[in-house]
C-alpha positions as CSV (number, residue, x, y, z in Angstrom):
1,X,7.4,87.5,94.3
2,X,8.0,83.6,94.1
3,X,6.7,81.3,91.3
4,X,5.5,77.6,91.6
5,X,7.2,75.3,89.4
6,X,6.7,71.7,89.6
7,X,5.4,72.2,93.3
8,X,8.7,73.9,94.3
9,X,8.5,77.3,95.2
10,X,11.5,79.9,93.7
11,X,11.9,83.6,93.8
12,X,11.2,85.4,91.0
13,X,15.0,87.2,91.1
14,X,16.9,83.2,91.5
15,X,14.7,81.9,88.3
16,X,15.3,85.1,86.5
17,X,19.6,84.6,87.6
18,X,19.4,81.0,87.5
19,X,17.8,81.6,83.3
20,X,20.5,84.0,82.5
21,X,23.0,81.7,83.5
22,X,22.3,79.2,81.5
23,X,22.1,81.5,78.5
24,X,24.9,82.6,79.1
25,X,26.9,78.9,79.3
26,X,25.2,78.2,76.5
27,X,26.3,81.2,74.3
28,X,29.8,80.8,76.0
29,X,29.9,76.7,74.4
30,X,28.3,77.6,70.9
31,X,31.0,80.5,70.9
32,X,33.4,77.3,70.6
33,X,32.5,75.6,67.8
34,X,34.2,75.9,64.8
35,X,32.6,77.5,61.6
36,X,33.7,75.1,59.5
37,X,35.0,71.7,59.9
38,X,37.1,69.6,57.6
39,X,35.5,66.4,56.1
40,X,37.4,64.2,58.0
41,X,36.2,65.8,61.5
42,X,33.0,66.1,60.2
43,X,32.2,62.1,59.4
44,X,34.0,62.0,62.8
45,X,31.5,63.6,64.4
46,X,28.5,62.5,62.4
47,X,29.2,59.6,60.9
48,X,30.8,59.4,57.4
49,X,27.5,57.8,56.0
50,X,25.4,60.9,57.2
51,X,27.7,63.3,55.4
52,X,27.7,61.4,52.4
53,X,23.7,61.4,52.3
54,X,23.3,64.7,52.9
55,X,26.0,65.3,50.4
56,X,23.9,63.5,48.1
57,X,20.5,64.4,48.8
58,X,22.0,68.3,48.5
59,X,21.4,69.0,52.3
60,X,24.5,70.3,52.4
61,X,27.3,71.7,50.6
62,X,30.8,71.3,51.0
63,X,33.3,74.4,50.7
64,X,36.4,73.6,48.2
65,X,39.6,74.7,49.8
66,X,43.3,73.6,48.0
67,X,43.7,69.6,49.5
68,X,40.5,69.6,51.3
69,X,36.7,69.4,51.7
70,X,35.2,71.8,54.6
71,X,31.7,71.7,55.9
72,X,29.9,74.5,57.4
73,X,29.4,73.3,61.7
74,X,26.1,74.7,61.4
75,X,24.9,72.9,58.6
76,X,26.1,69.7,59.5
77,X,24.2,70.3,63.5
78,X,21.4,70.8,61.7
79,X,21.1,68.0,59.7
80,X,22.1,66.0,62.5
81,X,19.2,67.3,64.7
82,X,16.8,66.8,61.8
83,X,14.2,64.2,62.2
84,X,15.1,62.3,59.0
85,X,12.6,60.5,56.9
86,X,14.3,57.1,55.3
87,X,11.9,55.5,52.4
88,X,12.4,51.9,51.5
89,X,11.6,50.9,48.5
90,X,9.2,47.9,48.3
């Protein structure tokens, strides 16, 4: 069995492989991340003015350790990927 895909023909067994592959790099990079970041790698990586609005706004929350301010990764990602909505006022 082969499948068209953008005018290129492919078996059905190399998509299915070539799929699970990815996945599984995926899954393998994700497996990587830290669950929590500290605040300093997390305006690193975001941009300290992102973190501070969604600190603000409540978006997210920051986890209280002795000396230091941690961020769930996730939370942070997710923000990040967020289309944002910026009002100005007039």
């Amino acid at each position: 069995m082969t499948l068209a895909i953008a005018g290129v023909e492919v078996s059905y067994d190399k998509f299915v492989n070539d799929v699970a592959s990815r996945v599984v790099s995926i899954m393998k990079e994700e497996a990587k991340k830290p669950e929590f970041v500290s605040q300093r790698e997390a305006c690193r990586l975001f941009g300290r003015a992102n973190v501070e609005r969604w600190r603000r706004t409540g978006a997210i929350e920051p986890i209280k350790r002795p000396g230091k301010l941690e961020y769930r990764y996730n939370d942070l990602r997710k923000q990040f990927e967020a289309k944002q909505d910026y009002e100005q006022d007039i």
